[in-house]
N, C-alpha and C positions, 0 to 999 in steps of 0.2 A: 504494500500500500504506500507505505513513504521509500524511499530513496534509499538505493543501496547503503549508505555511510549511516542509515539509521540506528544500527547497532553499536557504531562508535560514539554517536555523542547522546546516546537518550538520559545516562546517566552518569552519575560522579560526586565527588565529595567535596565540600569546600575546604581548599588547602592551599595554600602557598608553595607553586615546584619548584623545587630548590635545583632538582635534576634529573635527569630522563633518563637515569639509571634506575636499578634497583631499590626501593628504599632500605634503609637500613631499618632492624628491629627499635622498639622504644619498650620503656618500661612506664606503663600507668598503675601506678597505688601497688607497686610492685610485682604486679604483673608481668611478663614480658611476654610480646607479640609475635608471631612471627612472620616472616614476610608475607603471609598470604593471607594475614590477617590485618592488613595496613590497604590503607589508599595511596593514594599514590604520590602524596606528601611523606608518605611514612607515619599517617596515625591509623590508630585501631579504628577494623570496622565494628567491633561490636562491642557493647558495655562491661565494661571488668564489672566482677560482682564480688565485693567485698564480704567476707565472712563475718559477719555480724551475730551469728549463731553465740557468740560467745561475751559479745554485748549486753542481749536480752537474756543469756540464760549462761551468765559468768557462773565458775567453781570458786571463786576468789573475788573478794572488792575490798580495797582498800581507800577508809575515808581520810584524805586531808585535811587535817581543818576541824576532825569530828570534835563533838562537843557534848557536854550533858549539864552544861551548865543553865540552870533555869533562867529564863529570858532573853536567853542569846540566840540570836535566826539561827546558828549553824545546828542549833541543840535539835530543832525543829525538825532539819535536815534530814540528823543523822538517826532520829528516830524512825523516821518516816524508810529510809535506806536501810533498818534494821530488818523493817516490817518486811521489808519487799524481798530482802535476800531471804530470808527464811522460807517466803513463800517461793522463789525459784532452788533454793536449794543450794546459796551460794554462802560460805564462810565470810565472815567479816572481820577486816581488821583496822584499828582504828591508828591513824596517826598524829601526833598530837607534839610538839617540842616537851612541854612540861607536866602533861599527863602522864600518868602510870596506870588508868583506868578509864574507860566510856561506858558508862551502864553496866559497870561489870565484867567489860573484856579489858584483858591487857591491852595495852597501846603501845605502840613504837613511835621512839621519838622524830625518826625522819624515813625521808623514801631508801636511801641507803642502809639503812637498819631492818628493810622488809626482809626476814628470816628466805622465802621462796617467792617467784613470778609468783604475779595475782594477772588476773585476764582484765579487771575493769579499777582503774584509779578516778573517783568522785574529786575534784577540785572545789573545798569551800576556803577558798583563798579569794582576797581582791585582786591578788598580780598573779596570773596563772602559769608567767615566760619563764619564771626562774624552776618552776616545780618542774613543768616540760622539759627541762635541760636538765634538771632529777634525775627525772622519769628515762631518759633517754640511755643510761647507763644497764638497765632493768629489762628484763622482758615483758611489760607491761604492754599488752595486743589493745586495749581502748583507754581513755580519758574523755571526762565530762569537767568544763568549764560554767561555771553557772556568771561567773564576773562579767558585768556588761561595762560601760566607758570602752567601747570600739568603733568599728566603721559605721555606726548607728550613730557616732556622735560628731562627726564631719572629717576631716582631712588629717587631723593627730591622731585623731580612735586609729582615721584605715593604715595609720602608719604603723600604730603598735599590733595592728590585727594582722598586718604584713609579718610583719617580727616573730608574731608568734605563730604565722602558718610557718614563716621558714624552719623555725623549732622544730616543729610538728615533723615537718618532711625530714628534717636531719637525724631524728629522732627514731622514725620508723614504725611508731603509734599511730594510732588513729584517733582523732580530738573532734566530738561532737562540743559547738558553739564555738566562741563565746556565746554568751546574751541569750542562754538558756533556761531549760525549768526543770523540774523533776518528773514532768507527764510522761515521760519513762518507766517511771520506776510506780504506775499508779497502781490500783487493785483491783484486775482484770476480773470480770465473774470468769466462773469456769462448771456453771452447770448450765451452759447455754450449749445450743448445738447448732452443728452444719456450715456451712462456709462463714469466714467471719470478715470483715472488716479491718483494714490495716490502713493507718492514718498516719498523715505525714503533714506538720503542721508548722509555719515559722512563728506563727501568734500562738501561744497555748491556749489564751482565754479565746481565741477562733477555734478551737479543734473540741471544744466544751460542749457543743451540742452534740456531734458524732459521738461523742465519747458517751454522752446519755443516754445512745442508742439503746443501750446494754437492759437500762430499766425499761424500756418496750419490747422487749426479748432478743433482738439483734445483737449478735457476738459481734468482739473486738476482738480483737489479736495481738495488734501491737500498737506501740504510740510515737514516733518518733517526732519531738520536737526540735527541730532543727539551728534555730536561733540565726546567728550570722555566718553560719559555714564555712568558718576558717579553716575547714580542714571537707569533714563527712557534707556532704550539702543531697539534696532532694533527690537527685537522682543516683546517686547511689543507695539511700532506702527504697526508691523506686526499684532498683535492678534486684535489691536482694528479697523484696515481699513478692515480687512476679514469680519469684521460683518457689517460695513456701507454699505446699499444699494445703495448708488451711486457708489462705489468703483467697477469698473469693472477688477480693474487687479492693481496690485502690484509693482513699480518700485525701483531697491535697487542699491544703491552704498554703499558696502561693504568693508572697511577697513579691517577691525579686529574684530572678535566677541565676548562682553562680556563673553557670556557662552552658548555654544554648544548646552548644552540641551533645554535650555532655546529656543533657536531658532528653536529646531524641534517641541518643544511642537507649538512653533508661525506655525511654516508653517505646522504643524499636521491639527491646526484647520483653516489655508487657504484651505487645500485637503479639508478638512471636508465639506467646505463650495461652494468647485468649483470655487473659487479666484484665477486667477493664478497669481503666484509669479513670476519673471522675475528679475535677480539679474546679478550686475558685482561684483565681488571679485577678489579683486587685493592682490597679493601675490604668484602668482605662479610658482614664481622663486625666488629664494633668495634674491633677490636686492631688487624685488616688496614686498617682505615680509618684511624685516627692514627698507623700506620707511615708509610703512604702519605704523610699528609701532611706528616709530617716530614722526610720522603724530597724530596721536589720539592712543598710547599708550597702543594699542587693540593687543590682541594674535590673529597673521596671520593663523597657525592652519595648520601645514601638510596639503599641497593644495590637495594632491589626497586623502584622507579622508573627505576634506569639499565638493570636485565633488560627491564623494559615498555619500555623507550623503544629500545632494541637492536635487540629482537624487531621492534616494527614497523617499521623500516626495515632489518631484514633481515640484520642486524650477527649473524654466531656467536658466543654467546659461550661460553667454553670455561677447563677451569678449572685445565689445566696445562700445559707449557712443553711438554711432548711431545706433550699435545693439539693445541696450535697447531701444533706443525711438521705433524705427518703429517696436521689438517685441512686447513689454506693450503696443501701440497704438492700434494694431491691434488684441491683445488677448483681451484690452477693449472693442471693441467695436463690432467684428464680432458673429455670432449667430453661436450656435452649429452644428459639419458639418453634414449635411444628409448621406454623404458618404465620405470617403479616398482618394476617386479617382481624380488625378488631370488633368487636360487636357490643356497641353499648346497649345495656338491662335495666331497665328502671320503673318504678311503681305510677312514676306519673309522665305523662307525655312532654312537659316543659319542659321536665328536669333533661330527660333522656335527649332531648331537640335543644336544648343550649350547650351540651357536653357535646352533642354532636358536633355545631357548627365552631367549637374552641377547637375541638382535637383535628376535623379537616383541615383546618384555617392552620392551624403548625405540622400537618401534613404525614396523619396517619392514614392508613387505609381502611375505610368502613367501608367491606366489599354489602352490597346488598343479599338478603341470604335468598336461596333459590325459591323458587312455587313449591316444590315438595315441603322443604322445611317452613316455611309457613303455611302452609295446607298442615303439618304436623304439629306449630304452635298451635293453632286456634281449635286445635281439640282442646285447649286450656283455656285460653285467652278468649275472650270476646272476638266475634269479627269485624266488628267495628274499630279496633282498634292496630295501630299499625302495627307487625311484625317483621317488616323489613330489613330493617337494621337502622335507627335504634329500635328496641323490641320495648313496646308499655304494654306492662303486663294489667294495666290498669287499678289495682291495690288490692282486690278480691284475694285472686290467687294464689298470692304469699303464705296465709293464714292458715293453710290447710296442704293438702298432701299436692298439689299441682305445683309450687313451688320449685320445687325437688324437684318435679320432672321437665319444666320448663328450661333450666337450668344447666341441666344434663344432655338438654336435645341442644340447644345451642352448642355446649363444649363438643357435642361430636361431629359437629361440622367441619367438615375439611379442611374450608376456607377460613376459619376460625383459627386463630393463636393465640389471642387474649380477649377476655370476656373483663368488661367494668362496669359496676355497678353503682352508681353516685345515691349516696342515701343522706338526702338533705340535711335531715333531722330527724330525731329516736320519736317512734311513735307505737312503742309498747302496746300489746304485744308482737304485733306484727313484725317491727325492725328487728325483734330478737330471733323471731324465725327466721325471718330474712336473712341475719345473719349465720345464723349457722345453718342453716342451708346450703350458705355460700362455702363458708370454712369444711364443712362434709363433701360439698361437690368438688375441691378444691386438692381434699385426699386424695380422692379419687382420679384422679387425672393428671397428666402432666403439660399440663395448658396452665397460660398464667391467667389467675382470678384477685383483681382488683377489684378495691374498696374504698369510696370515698366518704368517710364518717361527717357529715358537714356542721354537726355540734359542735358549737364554742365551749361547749362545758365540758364534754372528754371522760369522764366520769362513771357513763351510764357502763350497765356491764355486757351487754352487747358489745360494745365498745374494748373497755378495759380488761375483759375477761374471752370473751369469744372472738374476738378479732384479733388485739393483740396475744392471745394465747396459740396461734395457729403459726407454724414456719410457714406456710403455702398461699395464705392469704395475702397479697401486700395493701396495707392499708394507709392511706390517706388522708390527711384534713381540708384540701384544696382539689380544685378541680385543676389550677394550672400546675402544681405539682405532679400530680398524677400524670397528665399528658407529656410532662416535660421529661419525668420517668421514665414510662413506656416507649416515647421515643427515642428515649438515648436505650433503654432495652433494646430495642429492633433495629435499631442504626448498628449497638457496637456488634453484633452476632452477624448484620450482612458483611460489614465492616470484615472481621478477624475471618471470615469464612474465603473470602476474597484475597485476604491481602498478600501481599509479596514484598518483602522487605526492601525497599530503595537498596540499604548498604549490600544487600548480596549481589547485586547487580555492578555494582559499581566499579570501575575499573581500576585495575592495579597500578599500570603506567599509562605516561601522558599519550596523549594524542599526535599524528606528525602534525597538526595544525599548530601545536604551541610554542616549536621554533620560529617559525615563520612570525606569529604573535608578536611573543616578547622581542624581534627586533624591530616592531615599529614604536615598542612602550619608551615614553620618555618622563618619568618620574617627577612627579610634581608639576606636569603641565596636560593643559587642555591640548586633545590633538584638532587637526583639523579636518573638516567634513572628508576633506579627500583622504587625509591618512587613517578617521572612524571607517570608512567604507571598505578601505585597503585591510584593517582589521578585521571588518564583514566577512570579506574574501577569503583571510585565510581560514576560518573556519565553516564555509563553503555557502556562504550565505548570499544570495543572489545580489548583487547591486546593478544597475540601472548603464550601460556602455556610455561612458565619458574619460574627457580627459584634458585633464591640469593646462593651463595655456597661460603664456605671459604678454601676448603680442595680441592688437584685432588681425593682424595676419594669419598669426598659429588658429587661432580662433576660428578663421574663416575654414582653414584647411580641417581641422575638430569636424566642426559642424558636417562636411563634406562627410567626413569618414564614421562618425555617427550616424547619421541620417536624418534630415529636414523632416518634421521640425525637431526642435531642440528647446533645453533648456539652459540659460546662464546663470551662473552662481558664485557670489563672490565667495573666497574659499581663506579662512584664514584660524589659527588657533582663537583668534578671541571673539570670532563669530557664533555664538552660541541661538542668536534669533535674529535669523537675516531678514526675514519678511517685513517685519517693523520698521528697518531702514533701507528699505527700496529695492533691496541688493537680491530680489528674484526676480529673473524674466522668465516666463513662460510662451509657448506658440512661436517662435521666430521661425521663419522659413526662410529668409532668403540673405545671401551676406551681406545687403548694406543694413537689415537689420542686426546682423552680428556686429558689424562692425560701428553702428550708433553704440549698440545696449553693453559692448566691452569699455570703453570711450565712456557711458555714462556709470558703469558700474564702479570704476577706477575712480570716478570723478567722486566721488559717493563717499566711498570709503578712505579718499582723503580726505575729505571736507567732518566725516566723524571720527578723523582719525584712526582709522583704524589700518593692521600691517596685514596685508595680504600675501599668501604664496601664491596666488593666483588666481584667476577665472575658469572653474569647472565649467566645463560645454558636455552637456550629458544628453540622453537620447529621452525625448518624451513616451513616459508610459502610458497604456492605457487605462482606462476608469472601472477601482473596485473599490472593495471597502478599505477606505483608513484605518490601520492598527498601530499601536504603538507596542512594543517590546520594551523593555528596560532591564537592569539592573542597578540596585542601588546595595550600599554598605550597610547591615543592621548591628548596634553592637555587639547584641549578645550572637546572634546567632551569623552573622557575616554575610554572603552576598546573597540577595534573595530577587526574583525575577517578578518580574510583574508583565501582566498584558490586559489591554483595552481597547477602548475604542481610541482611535488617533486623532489626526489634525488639533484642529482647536478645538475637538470633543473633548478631549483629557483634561482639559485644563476647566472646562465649561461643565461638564457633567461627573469628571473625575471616577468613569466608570472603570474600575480596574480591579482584576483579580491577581495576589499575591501568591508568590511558592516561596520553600525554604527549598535548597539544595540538598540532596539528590531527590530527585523525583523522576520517572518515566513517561509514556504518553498518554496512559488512561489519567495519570495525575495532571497533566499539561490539558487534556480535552476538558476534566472536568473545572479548567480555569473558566476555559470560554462560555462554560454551560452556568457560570455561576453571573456572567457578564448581564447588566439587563439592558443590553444592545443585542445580546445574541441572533435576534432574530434578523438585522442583518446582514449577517455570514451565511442563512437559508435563502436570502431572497426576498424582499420584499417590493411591492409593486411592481412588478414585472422585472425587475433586477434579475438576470440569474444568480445561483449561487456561489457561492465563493470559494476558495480554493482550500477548504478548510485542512487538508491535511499538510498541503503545503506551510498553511502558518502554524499547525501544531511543531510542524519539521523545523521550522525557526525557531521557535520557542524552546525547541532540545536542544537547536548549537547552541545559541545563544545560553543556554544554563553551565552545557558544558566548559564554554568560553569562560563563564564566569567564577566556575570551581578551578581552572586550572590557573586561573588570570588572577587567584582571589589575594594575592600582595603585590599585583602590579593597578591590577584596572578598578578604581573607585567607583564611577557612574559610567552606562553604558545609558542611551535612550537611543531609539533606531524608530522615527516616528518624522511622516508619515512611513509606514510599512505598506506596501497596496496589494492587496491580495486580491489578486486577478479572478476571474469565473474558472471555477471548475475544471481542473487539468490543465491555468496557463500556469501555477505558480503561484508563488509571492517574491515582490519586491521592495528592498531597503533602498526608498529616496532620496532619505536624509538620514546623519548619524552624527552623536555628540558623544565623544568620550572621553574620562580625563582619569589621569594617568596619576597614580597614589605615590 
């Protein structure tokens, strides 16, 4: 379908090529990789996974700092880290300068005095640099920092938070925080059952609600507060919960993200694994972004770059505290849907007919159920009343033995994957039928059954007792909850069923297109339209037959060797928006118009000053649609591609969809599908269609360009792009790029 060379550039990793040799292996968190485990910078394609097994469930802890002195925080501490090792099973020991006892246990006076390795060293110290250079002599595998005054507290914190990762690394421990809590070390129930929940939080007091799941019967697992990641950050408890078989699902409060890559490689191998991730990231607005980072010191990360980069690896992102619980609750613990099809239940026709037009409207699928299957409700239901899909059963029904069976004939529909049932308000006895009804049909099957309890009082025991006492029922307080649930349900299962991981694709060494590249890069400058196009070139991307002239003579003889008409362009590194000052001619046909419009072009661009390399005489294309292609720098995550609509659409309408690198062509098609221009790349008003696979084909050099290019080439934008009708192509008319 696309072009021979498609298989060279659809994928790749963003890296800096240092050389188009072999890379050499790296070691991450002491890891080492090996070459076929690298891109082609020489980093790993896939998430080191830290052993943390011995973190959350140490033989050994020893407390710094412990305390038992009444009214002192550390006292508080060490109690509390008393309580927890005993329920993990871990020895404690206390370390103390002037102590000979903590509650009872001997103490040692310093870290040099611990008698054998301990697996986990608790830090209740305010200067945590000097004990890590302790610690560093020890076999000591973890450290917990609770001391905050770091990169949370502007440019002196990030200097001592600097200091004390290089510790960390010199050290060969592993340092969860600074500017951390104990929600670590809190007390797990453990007479819960079935997949649990594992939460990864940079706010402790943000991970409070998840964590209360527990008292609505939903298990936890584990708690990882993160703080300012001087060392452990998000996605290394992200790589190590995707492999725990308890862990049914992923729950995140997101500040700020150490390192971008780092985090897709983490949620690369949750896709991998069928884990679904379920995250809030706060920063979506400017205020939320420098809260954040004042908060824990973390780069907030261009919010619609971190949505793009989410989305394709499969991350929910969700965008409140109660979102996350009743998502992550309900992707723990429901089973894979047999079908799509959702079929709202309900007693009264309003309710069932406003649930319906919320969950279409955010784009679930309420298939309507067949003539048979409503020929087989209305042996229950009335027939006056709709069966379709939503089904009102009217309110009779409930109360007595047709319930049950209305209930059961739904679930057996083919077309059926989840049945919801929105129950406004407790209207005893009937709602408590209703409910267990629900929780029994619910047993019996492995279809998901949803429940919207719409009581503000919470109370009733339909509720507190039949609902929440059921693993299979997932229940509700909102109707936009639920829908916002069930479709990140059905999204992440088509999602993981489908996917194919960017990095295994990805190539090991560069491309021949990257020598050709880097000899036109000139560091720290804008290039000029004729040497961006020359870049077009070598990574095989169509531009338009012209060519560079310094004379209206050379010019005239261009034009010839082009072909009438033609277009002129003054051509220079600080021409970045020629149209605004004159300096486009378009339609000329004949040489004394070449030779006025070189003459007036020159005249032009003296008079605004500006230095030209020349006058581009290029060949006029024919009429499609305008796209723009681009690449811009994102901090966290580095070069990310974007495409739209072109001309002065981009600028007017700003319709553009964003990628992170690597991605392939179903990721690159599903840009243009998210575009709300798309419709015309089909065709509209008699327009043929456009050349769509040709500009998906640009849109993969162009990515590739920009992973191999990614410490030479800052901004690429290639706009107007004109993609011809169907089978001519696509062509780069204009190109701006400038050189890092």
């Amino acid at each position: 379908m696309l072009g021979s060379t498609h298989g060279t550039f659809t994928t790749g990793l963003r890296a800096r090529v240092v050389a188009c040799g072999e890379a050499p292996p790296v070691v991450v968190h002491g890891v080492t990789a090996a070459p076929g485990d690298l891109d082609v910078s020489g980093r790993p394609l896939h998430a080191p996974v830290p052993d943390l097994d011995r973190f959350f469930r140490p033989e050994s802890v020893a407390v710094i700092g412990a305390s038992d002195a009444e009214g002192r925080p550390n006292t508080g501490i060490t109690r509390q880290l008393l309580a927890w090792a005993e329920r993990v099973g871990a020895r404690l020991v206390p370390v103390h300068p002037t102590r000979t006892t903590v509650f009872g246990i001997d103490c040692v006076p310093s870290v040099g005095a611990l008698a054998e390795p301990v697996d986990l060293a608790v830090l209740l110290v305010a200067d945590p640099l000097p004990v890590i250079e302790e610690l560093a002599g020890t076999k000591v595998k973890f450290a917990v920092a609770f001391a905050s005054g770091f990169a949370e507290t502007g440019e002196a914190g990030a200097a001592a938070q600097e200091r004390l990762a290089a510790a960390v690394r010199r050290s060969g421990l592993r340092l969860l925080g600074p500017n951390t809590n104990l929600n670590a070390f809190e007390r797990f129930r453990d007479d819960l059952e079935g997949p649990a929940v594992a939460l990864i939080t940079q706010s402790g007091h943000q991970g409070r609600p998840v964590f209360t799941l527990q008292e609505l019967g939903v298990r936890l697992s584990h708690w990882a507060p993160t703080g300012n990641e001087a060392d452990l950050e998000t996605a290394d408890f992200l790589s190590y919960f995707a492999g725990r078989p308890e862990v049914g699902a992923i729950a995140c409060y997101v500040e700020g993200l150490k390192d971008g890559r780092s985090f897709l490689l983490a949620a690369d191998r949750a896709a991998r694994q069928g884990v679904p991730v379920v995250a809030v990231k706060v920063g979506r607005t400017e205020t939320g972004a420098r809260t954040a980072a004042s908060h824990t010191g973390k780069l907030a990360g261009a919010d619609r770059v971190v949505d793009a980069a989410m989305r394709q690896y499969g991350v929910i992102r969700v965008d409140g505290l109660d979102q996350l619980q009743d998502t992550s609750a309900l992707l723990a613990r429901a089973r894979r849907p047999l079908a799509d099809g959702v079929v709202v239940y309900s007693i009264s026709g309003g309710t069932g007919a406003h649930f319906a037009d919320l969950a279409t409207a955010a784009g679930l699928e309420l298939p309507t159920l067949g003539r048979a299957k409503q020929d087989e409700l209305h042996q229950w239901i009335p027939e006056y009343l709709n069966v379709a899909n939503p089904v009102d059963n009217g309110g009779h029904p409930v109360g007595d033995w047709r319930g049950r069976k209305i209930i059961d004939a739904i679930l057996a529909d083919p077309s059926v994957g989840v049945l919801v049932c929105p129950i406004t308000g407790p209207f005893p006895p009937m709602s408590d039928k209703l409910a267990q009804d629900l929780v029994d049909a619910a047993e019996a099957t492995d279809k998901l059954v949803c429940v919207v309890w719409g009581s503000p009082v919470g109370t009733e025991a339909a509720y507190r007792e039949t609902l929440l006492g059921s693993s299979r029922v997932a229940t509700f307080r909102t109707f936009s909850n639920c829908i916002g649930a069930v479709k990140a349900y059905l999204d992440h299962h088509r999602f993981t069923a489908a996917y194919r991981s960017p990095f295994d694709e990805a190539p090991r060494t560069p491309s021949p297109s990257l020598r050709k590249a880097q000899a036109l890069m000139r560091p720290g400058r804008r290039l000029s339209e004729h040497a961006a196009k020359q870049l077009l070139r070598a990574y095989g991307i169509r531009v338009p037959r012209e060519q560079l002239v310094t004379s209206a003579a050379a010019a005239v003889r261009a034009a010839g060797l082009v072909g009438y008409p033609v277009v002129m362009k003054a051509s220079g590194a600080q021409l970045a928006h020629k149209t605004e000052l004159g300096l486009v001619k378009t339609g000329l046909t004949s040489a004394s118009q070449i030779r006025d419009t070189y003459r007036e072009l020159t005249d032009i661009a003296r008079y605004e000053s500006v230095d030209l390399d020349g006058i581009l005489v290029c060949q006029m294309v024919g009429r499609g649609v305008e796209m723009v292609v681009g690449v811009t720098h994102d901090e966290l995550f580095g070069p990310t591609v974007t495409v739209g609509l072109g001309g002065v659409l981009v600028e007017v309408l700003n319709d553009t969809a964003v990628r992170v690198p690597p991605f392939g062509e179903r990721e690159a098609r599903s840009m243009l599908d998210e575009l709300r221009g798309r419709a015309l790349l089909d065709g509209v008003r008699g327009a043929p269609p456009a050349d769509v696979d040709a500009l998906v084909e640009v849109v993969l050099r162009v990515q590739r360009m920009a992973l191999e290019l990614d410490g030479d080439l800052a901004e690429l934008d290639i706009n107007p792009l004109m993609v011809l009708p169907r089978g001519q192509g696509a062509v780069a008319l204009d190109a701006l790029a400038v050189c890092r």
